[in-house]
N, C-alpha and C positions, 0 to 999 in steps of 0.2 A: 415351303413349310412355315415358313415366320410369318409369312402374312396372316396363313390360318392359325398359327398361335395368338396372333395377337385377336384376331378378331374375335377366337373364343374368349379372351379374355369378358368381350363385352355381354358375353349370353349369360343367361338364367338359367339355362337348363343344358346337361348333352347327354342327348339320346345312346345307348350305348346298346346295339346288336351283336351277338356274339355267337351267331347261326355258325359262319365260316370263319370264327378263330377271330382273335384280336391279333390286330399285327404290333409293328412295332410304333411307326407313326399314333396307330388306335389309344395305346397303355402312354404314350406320351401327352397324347391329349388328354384323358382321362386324370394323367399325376398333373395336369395344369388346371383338372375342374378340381381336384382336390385340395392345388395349392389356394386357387384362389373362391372356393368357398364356390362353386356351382354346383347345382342338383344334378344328380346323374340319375337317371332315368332310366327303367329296363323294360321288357315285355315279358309279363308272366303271361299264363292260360286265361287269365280273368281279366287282363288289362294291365296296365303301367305299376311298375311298383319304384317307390323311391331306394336308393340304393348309395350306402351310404362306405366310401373306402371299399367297394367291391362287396363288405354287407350290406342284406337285403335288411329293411327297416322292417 
């Protein structure tokens, strides 16, 4: 799990699916695109929406 933390650290973006629930690993990654300022990214019915602390922008 550190390895994939740190290397989120390096992304732009993380896609976040939330068809079959976020686990625990999932909201841990997500509170590290938060900390360090990456877009999180969703899929609506029309395509990608930015998402920002869990709201949608």
């Amino acid at each position: 799990m550190a390895a994939g933390k740190e290397l989120l650290k390096h992304c732009k973006y993380i896609f976040i699916g939330s068809r079959y629930g976020l686990s625990e690993g999932m909201l841990a990654e997500i509170q590290i695109a938060l900390e360090e300022g990456i877009t999180e990214l969703a899929q609506e019915k029309d395509g990608l929406v930015e998402v920002y602390g869990g709201q949608q922008a």
